[in-house]
C-alpha positions as CSV (number, residue, x, y, z in Angstrom):
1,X,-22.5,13.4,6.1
2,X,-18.6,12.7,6.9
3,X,-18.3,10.9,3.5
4,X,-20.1,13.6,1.4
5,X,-18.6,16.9,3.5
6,X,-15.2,15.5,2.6
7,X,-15.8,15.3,-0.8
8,X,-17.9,18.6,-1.6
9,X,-15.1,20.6,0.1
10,X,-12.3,19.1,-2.0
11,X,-14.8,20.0,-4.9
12,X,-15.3,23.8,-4.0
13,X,-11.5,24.3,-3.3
14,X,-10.3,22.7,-6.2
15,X,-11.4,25.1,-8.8
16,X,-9.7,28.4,-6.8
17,X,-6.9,25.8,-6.5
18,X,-5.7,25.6,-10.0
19,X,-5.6,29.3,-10.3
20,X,-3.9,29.7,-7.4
21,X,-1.3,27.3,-8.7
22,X,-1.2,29.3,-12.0
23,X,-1.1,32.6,-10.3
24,X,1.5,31.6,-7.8
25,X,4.9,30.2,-7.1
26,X,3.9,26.3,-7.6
27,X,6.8,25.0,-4.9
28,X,5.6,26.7,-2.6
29,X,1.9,26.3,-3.0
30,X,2.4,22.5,-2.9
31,X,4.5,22.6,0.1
32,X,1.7,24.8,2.0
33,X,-1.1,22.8,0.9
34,X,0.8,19.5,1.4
35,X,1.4,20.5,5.2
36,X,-2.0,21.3,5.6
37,X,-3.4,17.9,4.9
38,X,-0.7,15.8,6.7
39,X,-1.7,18.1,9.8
40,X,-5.4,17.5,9.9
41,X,-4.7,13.3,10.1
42,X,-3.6,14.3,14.0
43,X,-7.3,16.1,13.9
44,X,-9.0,12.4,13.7
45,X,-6.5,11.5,16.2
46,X,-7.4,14.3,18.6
47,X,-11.2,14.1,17.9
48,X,-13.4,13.5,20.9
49,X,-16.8,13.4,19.5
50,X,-18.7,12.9,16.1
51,X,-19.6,15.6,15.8
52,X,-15.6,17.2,15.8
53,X,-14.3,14.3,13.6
54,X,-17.1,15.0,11.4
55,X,-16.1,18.7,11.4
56,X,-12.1,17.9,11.2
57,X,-13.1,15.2,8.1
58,X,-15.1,18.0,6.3
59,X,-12.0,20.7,6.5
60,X,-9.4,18.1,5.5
61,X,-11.4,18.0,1.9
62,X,-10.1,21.7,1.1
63,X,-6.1,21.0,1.5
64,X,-6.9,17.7,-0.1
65,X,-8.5,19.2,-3.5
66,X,-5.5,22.1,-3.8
67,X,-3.3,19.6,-3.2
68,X,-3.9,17.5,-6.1
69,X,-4.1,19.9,-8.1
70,X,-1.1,21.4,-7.2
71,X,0.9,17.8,-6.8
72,X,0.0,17.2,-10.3
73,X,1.1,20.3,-11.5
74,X,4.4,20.1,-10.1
75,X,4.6,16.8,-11.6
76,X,4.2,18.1,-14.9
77,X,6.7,20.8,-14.6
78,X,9.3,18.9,-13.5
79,X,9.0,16.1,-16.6
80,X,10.6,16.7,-19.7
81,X,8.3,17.9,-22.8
82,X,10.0,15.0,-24.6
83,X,8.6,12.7,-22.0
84,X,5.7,14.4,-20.7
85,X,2.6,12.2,-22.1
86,X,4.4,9.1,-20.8
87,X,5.3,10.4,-17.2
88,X,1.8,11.6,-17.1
89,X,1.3,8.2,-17.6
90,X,2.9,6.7,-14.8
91,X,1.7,9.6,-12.5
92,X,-1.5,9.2,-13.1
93,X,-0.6,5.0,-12.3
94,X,0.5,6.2,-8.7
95,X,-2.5,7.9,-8.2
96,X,-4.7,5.0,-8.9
97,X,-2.9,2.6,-7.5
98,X,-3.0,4.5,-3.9
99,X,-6.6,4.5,-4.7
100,X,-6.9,0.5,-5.3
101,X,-4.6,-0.8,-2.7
102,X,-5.0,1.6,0.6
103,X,-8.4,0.0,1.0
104,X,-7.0,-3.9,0.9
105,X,-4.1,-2.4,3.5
106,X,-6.6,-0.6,5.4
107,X,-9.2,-3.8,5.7
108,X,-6.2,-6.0,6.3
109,X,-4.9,-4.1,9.0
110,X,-8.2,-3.3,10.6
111,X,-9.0,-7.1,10.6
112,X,-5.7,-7.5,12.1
113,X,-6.0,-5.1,15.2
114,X,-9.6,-3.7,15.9
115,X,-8.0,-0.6,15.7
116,X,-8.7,2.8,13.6
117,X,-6.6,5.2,15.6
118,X,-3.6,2.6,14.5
119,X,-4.7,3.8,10.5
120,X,-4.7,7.4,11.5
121,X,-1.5,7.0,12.8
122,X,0.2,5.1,9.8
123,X,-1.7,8.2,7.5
124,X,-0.4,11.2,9.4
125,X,3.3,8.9,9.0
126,X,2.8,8.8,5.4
127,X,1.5,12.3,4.3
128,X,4.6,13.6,6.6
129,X,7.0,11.4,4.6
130,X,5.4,12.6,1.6
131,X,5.9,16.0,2.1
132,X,9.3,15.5,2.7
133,X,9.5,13.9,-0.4
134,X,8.4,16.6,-2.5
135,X,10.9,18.9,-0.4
136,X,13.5,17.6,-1.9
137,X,11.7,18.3,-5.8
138,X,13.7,20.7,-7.9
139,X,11.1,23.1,-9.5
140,X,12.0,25.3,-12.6
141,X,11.3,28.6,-12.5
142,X,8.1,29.6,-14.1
143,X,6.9,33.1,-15.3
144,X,3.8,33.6,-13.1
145,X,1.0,35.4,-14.6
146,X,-0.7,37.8,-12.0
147,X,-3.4,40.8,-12.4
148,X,-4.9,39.6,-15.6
149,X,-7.3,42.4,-17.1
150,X,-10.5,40.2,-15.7
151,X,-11.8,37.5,-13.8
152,X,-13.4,35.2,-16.3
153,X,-14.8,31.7,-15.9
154,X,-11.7,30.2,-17.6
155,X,-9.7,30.7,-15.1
156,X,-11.2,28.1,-12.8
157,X,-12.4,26.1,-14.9
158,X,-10.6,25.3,-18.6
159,X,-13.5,26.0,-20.8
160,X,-11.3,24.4,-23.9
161,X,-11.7,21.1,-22.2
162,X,-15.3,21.0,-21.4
163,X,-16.5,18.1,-22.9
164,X,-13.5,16.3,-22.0
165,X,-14.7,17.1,-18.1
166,X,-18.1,16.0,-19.3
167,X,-17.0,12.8,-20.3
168,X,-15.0,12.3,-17.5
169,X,-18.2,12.8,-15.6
170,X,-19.9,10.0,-16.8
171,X,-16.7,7.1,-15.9
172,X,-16.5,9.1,-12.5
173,X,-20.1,7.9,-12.0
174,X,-19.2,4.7,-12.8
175,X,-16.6,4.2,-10.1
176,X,-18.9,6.2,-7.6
177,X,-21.5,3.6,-7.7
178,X,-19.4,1.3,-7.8
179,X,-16.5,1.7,-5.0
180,X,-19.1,2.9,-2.4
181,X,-21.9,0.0,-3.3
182,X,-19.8,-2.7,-4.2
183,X,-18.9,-4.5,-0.2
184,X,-22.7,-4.3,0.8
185,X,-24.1,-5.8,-2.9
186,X,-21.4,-8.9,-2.7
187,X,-22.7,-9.6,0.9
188,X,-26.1,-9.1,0.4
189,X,-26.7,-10.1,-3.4
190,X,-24.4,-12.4,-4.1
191,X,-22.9,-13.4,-1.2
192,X,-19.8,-13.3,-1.1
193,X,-18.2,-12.0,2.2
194,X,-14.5,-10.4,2.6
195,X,-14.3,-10.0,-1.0
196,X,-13.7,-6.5,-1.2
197,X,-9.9,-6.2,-0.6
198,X,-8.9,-8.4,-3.0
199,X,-11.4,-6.8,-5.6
200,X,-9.6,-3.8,-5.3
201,X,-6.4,-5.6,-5.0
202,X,-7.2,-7.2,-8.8
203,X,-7.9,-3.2,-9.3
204,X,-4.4,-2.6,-8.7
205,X,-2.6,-5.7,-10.6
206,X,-5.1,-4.0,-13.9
207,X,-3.8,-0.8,-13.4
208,X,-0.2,-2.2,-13.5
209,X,-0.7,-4.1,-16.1
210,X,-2.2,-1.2,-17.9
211,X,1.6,0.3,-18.2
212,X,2.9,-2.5,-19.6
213,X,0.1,-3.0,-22.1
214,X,-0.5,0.4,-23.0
215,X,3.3,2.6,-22.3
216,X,4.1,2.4,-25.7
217,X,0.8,4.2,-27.0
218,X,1.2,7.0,-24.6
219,X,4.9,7.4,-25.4
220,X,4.5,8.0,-28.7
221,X,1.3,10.7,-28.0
222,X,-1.6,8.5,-29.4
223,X,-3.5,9.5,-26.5
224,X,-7.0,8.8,-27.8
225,X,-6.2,5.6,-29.1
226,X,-5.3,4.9,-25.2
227,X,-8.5,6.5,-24.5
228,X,-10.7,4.4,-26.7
229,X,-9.2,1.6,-25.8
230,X,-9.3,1.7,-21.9
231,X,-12.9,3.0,-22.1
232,X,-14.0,-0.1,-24.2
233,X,-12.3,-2.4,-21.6
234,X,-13.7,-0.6,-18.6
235,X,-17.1,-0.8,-20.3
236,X,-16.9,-5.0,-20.8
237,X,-15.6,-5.0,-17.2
238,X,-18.7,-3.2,-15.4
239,X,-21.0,-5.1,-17.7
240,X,-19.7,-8.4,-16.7
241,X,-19.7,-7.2,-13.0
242,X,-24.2,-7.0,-13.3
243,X,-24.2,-9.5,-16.1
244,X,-22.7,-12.9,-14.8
245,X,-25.1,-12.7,-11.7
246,X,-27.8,-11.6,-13.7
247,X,-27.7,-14.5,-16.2
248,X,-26.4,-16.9,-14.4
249,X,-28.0,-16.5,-10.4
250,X,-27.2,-20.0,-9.2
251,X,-24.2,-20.6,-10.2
252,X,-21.8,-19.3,-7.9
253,X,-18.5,-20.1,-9.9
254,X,-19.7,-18.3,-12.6
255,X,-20.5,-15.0,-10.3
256,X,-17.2,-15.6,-9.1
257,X,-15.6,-15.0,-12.2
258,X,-17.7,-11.9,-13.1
259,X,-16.8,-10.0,-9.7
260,X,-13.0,-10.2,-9.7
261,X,-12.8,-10.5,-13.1
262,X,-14.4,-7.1,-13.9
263,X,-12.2,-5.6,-11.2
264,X,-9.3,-6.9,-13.1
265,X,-10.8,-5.2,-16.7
266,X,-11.9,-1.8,-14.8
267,X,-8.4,-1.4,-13.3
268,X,-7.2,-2.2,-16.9
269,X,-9.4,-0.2,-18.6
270,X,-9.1,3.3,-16.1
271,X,-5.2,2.4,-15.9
272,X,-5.7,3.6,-20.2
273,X,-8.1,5.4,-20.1
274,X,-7.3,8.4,-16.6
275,X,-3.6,9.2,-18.3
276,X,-4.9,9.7,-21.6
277,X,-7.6,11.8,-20.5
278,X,-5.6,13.9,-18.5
279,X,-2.9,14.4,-20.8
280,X,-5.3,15.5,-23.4
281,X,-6.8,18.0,-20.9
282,X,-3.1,19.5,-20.4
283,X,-2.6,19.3,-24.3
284,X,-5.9,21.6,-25.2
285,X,-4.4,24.0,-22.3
286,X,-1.8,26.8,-22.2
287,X,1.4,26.4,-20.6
288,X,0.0,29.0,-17.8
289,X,-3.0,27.2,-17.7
290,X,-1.9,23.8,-16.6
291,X,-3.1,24.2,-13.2
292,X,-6.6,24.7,-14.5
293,X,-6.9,21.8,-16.7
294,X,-5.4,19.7,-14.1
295,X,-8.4,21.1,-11.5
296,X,-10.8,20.9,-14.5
297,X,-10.0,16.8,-15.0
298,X,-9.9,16.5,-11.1
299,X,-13.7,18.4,-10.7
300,X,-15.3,16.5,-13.2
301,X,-13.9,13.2,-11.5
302,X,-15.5,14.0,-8.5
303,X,-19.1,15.5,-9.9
304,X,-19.2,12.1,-11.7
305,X,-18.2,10.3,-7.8
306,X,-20.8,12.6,-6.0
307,X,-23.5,12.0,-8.3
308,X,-22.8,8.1,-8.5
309,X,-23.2,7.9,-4.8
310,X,-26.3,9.9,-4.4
311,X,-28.2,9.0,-7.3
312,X,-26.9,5.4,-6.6
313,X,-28.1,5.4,-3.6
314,X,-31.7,6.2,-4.5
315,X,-31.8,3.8,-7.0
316,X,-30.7,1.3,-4.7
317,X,-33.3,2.7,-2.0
318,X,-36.1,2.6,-4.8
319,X,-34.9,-0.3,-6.9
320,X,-32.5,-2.1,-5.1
321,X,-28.3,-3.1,-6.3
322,X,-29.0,-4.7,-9.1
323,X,-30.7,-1.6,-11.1
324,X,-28.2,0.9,-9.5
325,X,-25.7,-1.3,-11.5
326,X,-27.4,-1.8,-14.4
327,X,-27.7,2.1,-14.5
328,X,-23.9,2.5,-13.8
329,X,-23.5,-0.2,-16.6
330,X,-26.0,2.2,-19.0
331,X,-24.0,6.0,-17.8
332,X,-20.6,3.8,-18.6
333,X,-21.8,2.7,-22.3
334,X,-23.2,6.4,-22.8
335,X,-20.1,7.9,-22.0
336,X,-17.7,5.8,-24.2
337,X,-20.3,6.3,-27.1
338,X,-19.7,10.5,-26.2
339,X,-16.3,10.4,-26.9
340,X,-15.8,8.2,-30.1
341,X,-19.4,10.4,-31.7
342,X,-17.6,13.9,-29.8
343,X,-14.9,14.2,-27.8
344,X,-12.6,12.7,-29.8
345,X,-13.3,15.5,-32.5
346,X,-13.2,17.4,-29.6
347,X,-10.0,16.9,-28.6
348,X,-8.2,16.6,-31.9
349,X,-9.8,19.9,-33.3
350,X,-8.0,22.0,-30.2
351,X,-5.2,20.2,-28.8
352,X,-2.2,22.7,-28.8
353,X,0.5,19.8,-28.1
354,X,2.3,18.9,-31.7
355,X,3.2,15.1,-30.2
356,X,-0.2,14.4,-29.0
357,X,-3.1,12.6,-30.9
């Protein structure tokens, strides 16, 4: 319940967030929704009960989902157009890499002093420095667009870009099985103990190493050859992850090499594949639209994550690891398969952006 309620909030704000950000000075909506989630880390802090910390976890979801939206809407603003695709780029990186190495630091430091209030501390610290960070961010002046004639579906959710949000559903999956099934399948399946920080610590080396392999591309615009190429990477690195043990059970060096190597393709592989995708949302999108095809990318990301962790956990329930990852192995190849057969048409038959392609 504490995992899901955070993420199903984030999920219903997120859509009303990217219209708020279009329909509203964008400074100041980041700075409101930034404060908001530093402020609920002193909630975990203050939480007597489970049944308040559950509550205080379930709120923090909404500031979280407007704030991304909004954070990466700023971020785009305040890039040049000449630049844009390749700072999207290395946004997106700093996104990602949070993701991969807070839960290394988190385990590490955990291990280190028994002690959770210690990481709620170190949190609120670092969402208050970040907001203070983004204080200091110059934002040009927009034209906001208010009282449009209707309310239509496009203006939560960037109906140009649908199948792009489809076929981000599909890798969001992917990682949903994955990141929330992976510590208990290496203890019990294959047994390997403590190995989840430093699989999401080879997470992190792919994803840098996805900016020095992959800059150039998304300077020059070629956003869906960075696409193709991340999602064909990603795809060898989730099938190694259920095929090594698979083919090989006995021989421990060889599982070895499949589990932190695929964690080293996978951060590869999203590190090309996230940037491109959202750049090509932005690209099919209208200037005043950017906060909707940011919240667009960001929703299908997290229908894909919800759906990997429930229906992954049924299969595991019914089936056990190994068919939950062969089906996350199976969503993977069907989404790749989507975008060179569709999306890729898709995209190139509406993008609005002159540099992109």
């Amino acid at each position: 319940m504490v995992l899901s309620g955070y993420t199903v909030t984030a999920l219903l704000f997120r859509p009303f967030s990217g219209y708020v950000v279009d329909s509203f000075p964008r400074k100041q909506v980041l700075m409101i929704c930034f404060g908001a989630f530093a402020i609920f880390f002193a909630g975990y802090l203050a939480a007597s009960t489970l049944l308040i910390f559950t509550i205080v976890r379930t709120l923090h979801g909404g500031p979280f989902g407007a704030l991304t939206v909004s954070n990466s809407t700023v971020a785009i603003d305040v890039l040049p157009s000449s630049r844009r695709t390749e700072g999207i780029g290395y946004y997106g990186l700093s996104n990602n890499l949070a993701m991969a190495i807070a839960p290394t630091i988190g385990i590490f430091l955990y291990q280190l002093t028994d002690s959770f209030e210690l990481l709620f501390w170190i949190a609120l610290i670092t969402a208050m420095a970040g907001w203070m960070v983004d204080a200091t961010v110059s934002v040009p002046e927009k034209e906001i667009v208010r009282n449009r004639s209707k309310i239509s579906l496009d203006r939560f959710f960037l109906m140009r870009g649908w199948l792009l949000g489809a076929n981000m559903v599909a890798f969001g999956f992917c990682f949903g099985v994955l990141s929330n099934y992976l510590a208990i399948y290496g203890k019990e399946t294959l047994g390997i103990t403590g190995g989840t920080g430093s699989y999401f610590m080879l997470c992190s080396i792919g994803l840098m190493l996805s900016r020095l392999q992959g800059s150039r591309a998304l300077k020059a615009g070629r956003l869906t050859h960075n696409a193709g190429e991340g999602m064909v990477i990603s795809l060898v690195g989730y099938t190694l992850f259920i095929l090594m043990p698979t083919l090989m059970p006995h021989n421990m060096t060889a599982i070895l090499i499949g589990y932190y190597g695929s964690a080293l393709l996978i951060g590869l592989g999203n590190g090309h594949m996230w940037p491109a995708f959202q750049n090509m949302t932005i690209s099919v999108a209208q200037n005043n639209q950017r906060g909707t095809a940011n919240s667009t990318i960001l929703i299908s990301w997290d229908i894909g994550m919800g759906l990997g962790i429930l229906l992954g956990g049924i299969i595991v329930e019914h089936a056990g690891y190994g068919a939950a990852f062969w089906a996350m192995a199976a969503v993977n190849f069907i989404g790749v398969a989507t975008y060179f057969l569709a999306t890729k048409s898709f995209f190139l038959n509406r993008n609005l952006n002159p540099t992109a392609r």
